[in-house]
DODO-505621 format. One line per field, with one value per atom (N, C-alpha, C): residue in one letter; atom name; x, y, z. Coordinates in Angstrom, 3 decimals, decimal comma. Last residue first. Layout:
// residues N
aa (A_...) .
at (CA_...) .
east (X_...) .
north (Y_...) .
up (Z_...) .
// end
This chain:
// residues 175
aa (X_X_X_X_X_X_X_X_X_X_X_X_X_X_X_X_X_X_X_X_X_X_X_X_X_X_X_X_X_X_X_X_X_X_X_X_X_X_X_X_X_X_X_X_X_X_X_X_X_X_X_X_X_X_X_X_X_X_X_X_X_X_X_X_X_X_X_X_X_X_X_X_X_X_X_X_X_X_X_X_X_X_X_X_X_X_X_X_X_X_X_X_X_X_X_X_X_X_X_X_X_X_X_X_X_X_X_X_X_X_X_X_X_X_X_X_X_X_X_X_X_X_X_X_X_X_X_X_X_X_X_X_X_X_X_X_X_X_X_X_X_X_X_X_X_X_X_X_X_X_X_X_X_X_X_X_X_X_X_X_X_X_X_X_X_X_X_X_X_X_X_X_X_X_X_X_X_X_X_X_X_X_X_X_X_X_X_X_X_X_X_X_X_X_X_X_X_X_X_X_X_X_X_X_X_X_X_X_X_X_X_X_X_X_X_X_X_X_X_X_X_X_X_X_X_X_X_X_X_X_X_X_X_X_X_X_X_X_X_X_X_X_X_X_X_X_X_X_X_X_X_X_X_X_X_X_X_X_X_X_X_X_X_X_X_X_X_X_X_X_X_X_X_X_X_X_X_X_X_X_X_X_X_X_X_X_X_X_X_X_X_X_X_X_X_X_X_X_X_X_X_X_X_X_X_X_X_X_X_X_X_X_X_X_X_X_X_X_X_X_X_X_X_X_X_X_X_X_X_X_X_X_X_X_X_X_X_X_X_X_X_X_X_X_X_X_X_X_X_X_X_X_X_X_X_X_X_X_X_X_X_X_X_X_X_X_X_X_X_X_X_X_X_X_X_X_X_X_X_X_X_X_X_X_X_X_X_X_X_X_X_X_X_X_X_X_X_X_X_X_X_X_X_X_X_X_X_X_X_X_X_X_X_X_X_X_X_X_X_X_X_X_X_X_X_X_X_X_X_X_X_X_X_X_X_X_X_X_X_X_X_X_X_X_X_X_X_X_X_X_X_X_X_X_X_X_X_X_X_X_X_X_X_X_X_X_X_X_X_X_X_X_X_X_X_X_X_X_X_X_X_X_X_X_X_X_X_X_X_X_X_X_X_X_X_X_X_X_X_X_X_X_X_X_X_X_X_X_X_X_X_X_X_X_X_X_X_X_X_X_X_X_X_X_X) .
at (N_CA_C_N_CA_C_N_CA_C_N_CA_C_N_CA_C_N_CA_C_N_CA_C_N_CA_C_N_CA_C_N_CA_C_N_CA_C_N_CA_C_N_CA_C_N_CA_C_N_CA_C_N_CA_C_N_CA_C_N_CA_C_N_CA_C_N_CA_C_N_CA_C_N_CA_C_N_CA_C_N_CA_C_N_CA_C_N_CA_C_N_CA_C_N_CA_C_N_CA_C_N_CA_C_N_CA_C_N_CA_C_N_CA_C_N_CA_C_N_CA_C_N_CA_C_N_CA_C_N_CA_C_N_CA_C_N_CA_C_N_CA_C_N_CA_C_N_CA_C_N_CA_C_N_CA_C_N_CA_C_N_CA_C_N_CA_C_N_CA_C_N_CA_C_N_CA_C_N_CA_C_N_CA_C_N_CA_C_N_CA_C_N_CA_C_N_CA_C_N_CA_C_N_CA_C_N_CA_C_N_CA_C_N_CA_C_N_CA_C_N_CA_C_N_CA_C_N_CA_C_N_CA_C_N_CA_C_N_CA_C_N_CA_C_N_CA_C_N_CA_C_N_CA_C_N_CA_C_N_CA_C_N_CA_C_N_CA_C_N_CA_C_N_CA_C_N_CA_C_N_CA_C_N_CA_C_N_CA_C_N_CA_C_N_CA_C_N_CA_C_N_CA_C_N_CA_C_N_CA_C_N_CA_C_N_CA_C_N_CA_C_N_CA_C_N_CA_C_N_CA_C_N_CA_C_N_CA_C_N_CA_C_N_CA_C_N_CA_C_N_CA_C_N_CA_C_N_CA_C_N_CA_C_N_CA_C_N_CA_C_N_CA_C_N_CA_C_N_CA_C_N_CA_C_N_CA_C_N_CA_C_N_CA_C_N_CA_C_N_CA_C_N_CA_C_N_CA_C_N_CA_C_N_CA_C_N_CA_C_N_CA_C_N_CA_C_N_CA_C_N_CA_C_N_CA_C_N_CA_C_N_CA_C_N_CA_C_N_CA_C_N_CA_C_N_CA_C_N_CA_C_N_CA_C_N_CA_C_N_CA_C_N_CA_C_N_CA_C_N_CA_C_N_CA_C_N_CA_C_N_CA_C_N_CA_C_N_CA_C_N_CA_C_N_CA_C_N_CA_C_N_CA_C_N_CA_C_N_CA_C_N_CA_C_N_CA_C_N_CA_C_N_CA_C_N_CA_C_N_CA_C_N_CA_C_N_CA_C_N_CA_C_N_CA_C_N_CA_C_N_CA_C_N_CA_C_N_CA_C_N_CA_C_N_CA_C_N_CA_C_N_CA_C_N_CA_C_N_CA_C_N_CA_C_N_CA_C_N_CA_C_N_CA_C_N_CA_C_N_CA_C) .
east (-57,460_-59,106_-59,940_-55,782_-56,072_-57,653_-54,137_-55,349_-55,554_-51,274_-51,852_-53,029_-50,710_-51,097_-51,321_-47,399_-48,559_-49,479_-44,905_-45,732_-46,783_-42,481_-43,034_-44,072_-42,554_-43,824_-43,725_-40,476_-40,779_-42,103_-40,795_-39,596_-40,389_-43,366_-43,104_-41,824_-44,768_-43,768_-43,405_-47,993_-46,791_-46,111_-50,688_-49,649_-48,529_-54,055_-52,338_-51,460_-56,710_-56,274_-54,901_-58,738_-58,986_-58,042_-57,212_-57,449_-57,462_-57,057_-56,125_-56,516_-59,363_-59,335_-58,296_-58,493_-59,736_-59,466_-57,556_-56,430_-57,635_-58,914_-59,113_-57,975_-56,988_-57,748_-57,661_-55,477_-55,391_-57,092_-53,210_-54,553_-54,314_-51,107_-51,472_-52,590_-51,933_-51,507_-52,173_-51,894_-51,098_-50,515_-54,068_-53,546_-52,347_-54,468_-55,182_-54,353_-53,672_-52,662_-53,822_-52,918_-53,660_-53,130_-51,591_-51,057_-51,752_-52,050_-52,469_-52,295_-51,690_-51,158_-51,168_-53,942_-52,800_-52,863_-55,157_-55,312_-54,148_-55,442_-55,681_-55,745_-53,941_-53,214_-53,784_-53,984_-54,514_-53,798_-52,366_-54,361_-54,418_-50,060_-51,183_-52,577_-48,630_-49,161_-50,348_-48,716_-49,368_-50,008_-48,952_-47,722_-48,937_-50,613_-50,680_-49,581_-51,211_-50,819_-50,509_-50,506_-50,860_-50,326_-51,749_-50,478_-51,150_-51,559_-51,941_-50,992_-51,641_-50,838_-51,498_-53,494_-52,260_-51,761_-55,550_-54,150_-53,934_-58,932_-58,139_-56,703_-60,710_-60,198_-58,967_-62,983_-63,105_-61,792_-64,005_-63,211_-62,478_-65,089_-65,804_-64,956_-63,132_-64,320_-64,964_-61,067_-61,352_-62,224_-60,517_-59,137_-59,873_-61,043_-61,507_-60,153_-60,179_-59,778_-60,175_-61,968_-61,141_-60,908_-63,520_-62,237_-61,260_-66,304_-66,522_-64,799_-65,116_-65,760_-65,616_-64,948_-63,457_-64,636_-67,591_-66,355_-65,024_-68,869_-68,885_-68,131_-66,975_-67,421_-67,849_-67,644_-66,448_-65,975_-70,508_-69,593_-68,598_-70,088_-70,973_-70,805_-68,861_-67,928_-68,919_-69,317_-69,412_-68,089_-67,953_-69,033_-69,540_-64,424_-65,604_-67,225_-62,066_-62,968_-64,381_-60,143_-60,519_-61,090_-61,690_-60,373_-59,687_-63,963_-63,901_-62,509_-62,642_-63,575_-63,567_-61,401_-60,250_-61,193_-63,527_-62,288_-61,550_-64,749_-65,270_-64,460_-63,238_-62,952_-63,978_-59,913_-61,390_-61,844_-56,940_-58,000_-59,497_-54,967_-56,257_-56,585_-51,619_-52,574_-53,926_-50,037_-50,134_-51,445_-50,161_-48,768_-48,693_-53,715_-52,581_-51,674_-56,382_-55,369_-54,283_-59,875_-58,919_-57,302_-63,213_-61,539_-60,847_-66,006_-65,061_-63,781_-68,715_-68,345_-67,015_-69,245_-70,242_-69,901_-67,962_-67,771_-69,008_-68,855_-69,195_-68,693_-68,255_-69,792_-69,837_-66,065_-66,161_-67,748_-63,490_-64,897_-64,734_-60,789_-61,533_-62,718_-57,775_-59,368_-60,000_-54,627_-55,453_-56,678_-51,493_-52,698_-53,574_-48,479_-48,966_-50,751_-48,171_-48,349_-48,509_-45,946_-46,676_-47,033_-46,439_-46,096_-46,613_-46,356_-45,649_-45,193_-46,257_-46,803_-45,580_-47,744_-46,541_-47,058_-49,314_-49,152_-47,843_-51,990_-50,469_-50,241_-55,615_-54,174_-52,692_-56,560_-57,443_-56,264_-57,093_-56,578_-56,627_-59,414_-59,058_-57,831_-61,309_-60,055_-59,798_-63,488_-63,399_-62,441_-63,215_-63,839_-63,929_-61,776_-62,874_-63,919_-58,835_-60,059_-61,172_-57,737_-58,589_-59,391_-55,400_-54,513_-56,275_-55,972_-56,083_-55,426_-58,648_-57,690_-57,361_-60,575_-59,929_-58,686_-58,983_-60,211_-60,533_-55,809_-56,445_-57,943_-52,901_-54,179_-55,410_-49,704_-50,595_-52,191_-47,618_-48,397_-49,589_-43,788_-44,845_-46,424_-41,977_-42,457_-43,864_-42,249_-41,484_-41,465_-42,040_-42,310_-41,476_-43,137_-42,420_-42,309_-44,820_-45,177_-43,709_-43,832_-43,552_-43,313_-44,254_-43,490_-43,085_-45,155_-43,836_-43,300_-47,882_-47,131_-45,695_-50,097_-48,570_-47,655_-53,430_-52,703_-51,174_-54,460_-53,922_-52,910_-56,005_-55,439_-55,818_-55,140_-55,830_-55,170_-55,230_-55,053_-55,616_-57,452_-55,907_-55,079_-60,141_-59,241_-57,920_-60,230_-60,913_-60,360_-59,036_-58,053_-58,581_-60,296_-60,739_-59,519_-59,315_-58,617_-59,496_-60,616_-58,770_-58,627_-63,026_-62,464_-61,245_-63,097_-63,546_-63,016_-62,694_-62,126_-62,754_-64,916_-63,344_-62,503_-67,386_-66,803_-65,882_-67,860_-68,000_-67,646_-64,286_-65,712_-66,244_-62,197_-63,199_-64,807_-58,915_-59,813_-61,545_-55,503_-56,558_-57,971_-52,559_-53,715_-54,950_-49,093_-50,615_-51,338_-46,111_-46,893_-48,366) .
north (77,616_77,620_77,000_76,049_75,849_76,526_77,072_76,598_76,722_75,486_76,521_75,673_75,151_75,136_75,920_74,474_75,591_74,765_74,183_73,766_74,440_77,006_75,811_75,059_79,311_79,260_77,787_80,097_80,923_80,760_77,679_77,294_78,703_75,485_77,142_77,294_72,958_73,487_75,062_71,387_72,419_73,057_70,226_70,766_70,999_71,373_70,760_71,181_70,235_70,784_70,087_68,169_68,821_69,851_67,635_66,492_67,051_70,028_69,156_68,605_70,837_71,062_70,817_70,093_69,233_69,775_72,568_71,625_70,152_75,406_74,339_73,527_78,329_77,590_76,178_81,531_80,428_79,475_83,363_82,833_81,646_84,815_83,908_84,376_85,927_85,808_84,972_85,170_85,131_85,490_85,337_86,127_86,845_82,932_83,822_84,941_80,697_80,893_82,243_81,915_81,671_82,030_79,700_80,806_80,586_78,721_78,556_80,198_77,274_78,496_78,453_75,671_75,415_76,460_74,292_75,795_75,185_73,147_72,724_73,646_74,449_73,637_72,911_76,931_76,932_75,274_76,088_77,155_76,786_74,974_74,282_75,016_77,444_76,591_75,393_79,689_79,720_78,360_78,057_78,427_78,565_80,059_78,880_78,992_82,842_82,304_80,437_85,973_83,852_83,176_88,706_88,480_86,479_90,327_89,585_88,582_93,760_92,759_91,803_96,411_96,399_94,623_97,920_97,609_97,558_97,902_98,211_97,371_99,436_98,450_98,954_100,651_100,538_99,584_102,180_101,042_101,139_103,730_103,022_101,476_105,414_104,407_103,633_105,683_106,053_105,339_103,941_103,933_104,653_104,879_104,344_104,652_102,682_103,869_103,817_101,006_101,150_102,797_100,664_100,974_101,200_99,794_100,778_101,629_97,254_98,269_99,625_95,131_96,309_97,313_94,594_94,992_95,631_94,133_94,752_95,071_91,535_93,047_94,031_89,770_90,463_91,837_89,479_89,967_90,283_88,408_89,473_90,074_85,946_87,087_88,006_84,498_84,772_85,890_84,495_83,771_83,693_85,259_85,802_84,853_84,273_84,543_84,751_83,840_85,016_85,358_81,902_81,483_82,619_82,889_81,996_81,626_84,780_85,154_83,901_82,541_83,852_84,224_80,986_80,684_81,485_82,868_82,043_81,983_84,206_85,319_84,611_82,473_82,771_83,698_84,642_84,033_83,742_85,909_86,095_84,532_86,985_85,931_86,323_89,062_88,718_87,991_88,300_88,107_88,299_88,246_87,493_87,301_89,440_88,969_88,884_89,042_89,542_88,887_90,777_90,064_90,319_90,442_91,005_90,158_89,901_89,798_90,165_90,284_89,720_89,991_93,700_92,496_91,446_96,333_94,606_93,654_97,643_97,298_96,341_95,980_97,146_96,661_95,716_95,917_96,822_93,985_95,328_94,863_93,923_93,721_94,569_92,953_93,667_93,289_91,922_92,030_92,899_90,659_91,828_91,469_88,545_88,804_90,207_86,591_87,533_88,036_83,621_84,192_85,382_83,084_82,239_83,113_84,371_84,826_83,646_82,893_82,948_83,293_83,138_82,567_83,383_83,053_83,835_82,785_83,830_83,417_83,844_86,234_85,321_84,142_88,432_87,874_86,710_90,756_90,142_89,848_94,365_93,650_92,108_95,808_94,890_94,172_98,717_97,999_96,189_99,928_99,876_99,359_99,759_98,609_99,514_99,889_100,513_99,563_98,330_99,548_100,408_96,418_96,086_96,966_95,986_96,544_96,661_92,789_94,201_95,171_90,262_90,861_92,431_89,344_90,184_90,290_87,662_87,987_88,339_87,955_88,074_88,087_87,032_87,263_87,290_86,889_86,523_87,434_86,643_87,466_87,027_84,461_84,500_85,332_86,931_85,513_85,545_90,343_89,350_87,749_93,305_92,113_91,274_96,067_95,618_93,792_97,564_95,817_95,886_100,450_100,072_98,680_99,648_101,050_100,510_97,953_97,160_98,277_96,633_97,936_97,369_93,296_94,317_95,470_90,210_91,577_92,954_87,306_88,650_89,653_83,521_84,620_86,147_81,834_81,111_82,134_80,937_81,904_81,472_78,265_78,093_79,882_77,190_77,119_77,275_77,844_76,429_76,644_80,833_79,093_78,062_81,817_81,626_80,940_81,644_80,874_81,140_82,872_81,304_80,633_85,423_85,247_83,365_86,238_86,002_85,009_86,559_85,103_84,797_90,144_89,391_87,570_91,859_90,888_90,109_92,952_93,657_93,162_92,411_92,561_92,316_93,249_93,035_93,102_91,832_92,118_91,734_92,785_92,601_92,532_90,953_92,121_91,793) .
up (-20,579_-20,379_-21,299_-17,507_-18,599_-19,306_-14,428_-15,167_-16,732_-13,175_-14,448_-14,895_-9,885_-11,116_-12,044_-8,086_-8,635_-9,420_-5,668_-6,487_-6,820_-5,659_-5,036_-6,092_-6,500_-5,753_-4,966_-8,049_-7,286_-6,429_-9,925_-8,943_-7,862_-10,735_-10,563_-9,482_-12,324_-10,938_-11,499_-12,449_-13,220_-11,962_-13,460_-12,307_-13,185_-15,013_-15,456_-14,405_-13,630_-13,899_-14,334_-12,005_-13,174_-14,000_-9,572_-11,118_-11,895_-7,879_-8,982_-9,882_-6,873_-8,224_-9,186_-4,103_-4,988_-6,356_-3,047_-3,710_-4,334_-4,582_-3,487_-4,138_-4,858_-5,281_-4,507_-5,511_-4,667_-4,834_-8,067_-7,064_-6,198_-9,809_-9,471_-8,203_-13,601_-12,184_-11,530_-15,953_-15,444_-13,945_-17,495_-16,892_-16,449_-18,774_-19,576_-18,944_-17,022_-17,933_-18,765_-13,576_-14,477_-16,093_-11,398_-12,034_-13,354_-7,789_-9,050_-10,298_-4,498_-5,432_-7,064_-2,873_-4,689_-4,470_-0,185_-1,287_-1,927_2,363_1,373_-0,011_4,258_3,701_2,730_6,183_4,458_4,042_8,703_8,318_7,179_7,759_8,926_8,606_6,209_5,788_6,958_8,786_7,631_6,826_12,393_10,771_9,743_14,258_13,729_12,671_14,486_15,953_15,261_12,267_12,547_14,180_11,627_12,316_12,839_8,896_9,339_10,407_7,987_8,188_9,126_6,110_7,119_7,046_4,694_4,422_6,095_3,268_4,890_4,277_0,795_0,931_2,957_-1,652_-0,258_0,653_-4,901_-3,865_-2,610_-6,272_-4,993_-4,281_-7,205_-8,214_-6,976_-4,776_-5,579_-6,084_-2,455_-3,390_-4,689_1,176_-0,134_-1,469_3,755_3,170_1,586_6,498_5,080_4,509_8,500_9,186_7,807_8,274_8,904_8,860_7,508_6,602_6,898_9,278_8,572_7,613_10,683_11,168_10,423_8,180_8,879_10,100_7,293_6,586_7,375_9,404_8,940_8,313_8,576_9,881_9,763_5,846_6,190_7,574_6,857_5,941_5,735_10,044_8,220_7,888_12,381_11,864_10,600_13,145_12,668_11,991_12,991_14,533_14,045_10,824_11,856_12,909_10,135_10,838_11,382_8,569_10,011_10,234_6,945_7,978_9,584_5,497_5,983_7,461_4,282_5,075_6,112_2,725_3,847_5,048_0,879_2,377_3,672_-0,199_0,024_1,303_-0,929_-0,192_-0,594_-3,381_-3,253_-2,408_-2,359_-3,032_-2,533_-1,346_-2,472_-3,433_1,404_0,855_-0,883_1,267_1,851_1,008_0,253_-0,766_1,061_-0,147_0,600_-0,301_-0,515_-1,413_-0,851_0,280_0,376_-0,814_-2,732_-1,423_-0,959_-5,352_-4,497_-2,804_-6,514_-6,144_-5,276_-7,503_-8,280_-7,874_-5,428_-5,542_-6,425_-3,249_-4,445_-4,533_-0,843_-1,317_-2,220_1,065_-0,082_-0,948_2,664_2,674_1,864_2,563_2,070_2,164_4,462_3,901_3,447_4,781_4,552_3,976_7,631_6,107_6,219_9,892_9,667_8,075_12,375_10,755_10,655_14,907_13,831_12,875_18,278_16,594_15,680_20,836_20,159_18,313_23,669_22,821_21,905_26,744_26,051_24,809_26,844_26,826_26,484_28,117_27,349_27,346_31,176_29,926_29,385_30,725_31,467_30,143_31,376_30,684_31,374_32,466_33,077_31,792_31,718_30,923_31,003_33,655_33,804_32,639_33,293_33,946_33,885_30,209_30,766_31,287_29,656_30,341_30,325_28,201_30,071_30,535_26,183_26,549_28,051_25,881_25,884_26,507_26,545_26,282_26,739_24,813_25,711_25,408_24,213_23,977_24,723_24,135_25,390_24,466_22,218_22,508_23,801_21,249_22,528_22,495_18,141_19,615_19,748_15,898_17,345_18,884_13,385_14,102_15,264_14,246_14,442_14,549_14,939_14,916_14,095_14,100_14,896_15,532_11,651_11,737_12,724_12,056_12,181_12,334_11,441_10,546_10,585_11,482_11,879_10,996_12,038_11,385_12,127_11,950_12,316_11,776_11,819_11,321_11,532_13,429_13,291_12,370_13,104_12,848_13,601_14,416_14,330_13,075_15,719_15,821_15,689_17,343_15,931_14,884_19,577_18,089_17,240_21,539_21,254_19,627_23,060_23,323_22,766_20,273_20,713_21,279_21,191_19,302_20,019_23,434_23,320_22,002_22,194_23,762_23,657_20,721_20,460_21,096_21,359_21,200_20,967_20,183_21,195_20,678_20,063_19,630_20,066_20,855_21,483_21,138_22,278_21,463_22,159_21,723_22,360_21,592_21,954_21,342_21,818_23,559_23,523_22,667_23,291_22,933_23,127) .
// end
């Protein structure tokens, strides 16, 4: 399947591996581990936008994702499968040079949720296995809350590990 795309340095973060996700609207799950990617500089059903092609590759993993802004937030929030991302991370392993670029690129593309919340739904499609991109993050289950987050794996020491059969290994932060 194609994805194409339309930022400028994309086309260089994909073949140097620094691009190692995208997200994308996905109404009908089309996307698939295992189906074939073509990655495109732009769309190549219009030459006259001089289209080439960037490489071929293979979708590992797919998530459901969420991007969303609110005015008290400092900065975007993204949640993957559930879990809250940093949106440093997320941004540059997106392609993207910050997370103020980023923003501006989905911003313009969200659906607001009422009280000024701004947020884009669709699915993150991984040219890399999930765990290989994030492999330093804890899935962490807050004990005031109880839900879970994601957090540097440096913040072991400081914390109590604790197994969570539905997660694999976790922590519970303590407050």
């Amino acid at each position: 399947m194609i994805l194409s795309y339309s930022v400028q340095g994309f086309p260089d973060k994909i073949l140097e591996g620094i691009k190692k996700h995208t997200f994308r609207e996905d109404e009908e799950a089309r996307w698939k581990p295992g189906r074939n990617i073509e990655h495109w500089w732009r769309n190549p059903r219009n030459k006259h936008l001089g289209p080439y092609e960037i490489k071929k590759g293979t979708c590992c993993h797919v998530s459901d994702a969420v991007i969303m802004k609110h005015h008290s937030f400092q900065q975007l929030v993204i949640c993957i499968d559930g879990l809250f991302y940093p949106a440093e991370q997320v941004a540059i392993n997106d392609g993207f040079n910050s997370v103020e670029e980023m923003e501006q690129y989905f911003l313009p593309k969200t659906l607001q949720w009422g009280d000024g919340v701004f947020a884009w739904v669709g699915r993150c499609i991984f040219f890399e296995p999930k765990q290989i991109i994030y492999p330093d993050w804890l899935v962490c289950k807050l004990k005031t809350t109880g839900n879970y987050e994601v957090y540097p794996n440096y913040w072991s020491p400081y914390v109590i590990l604790e197994e969570y059969p539905e997660l694999g290994k976790a922590i519970d932060l303590t407050s």
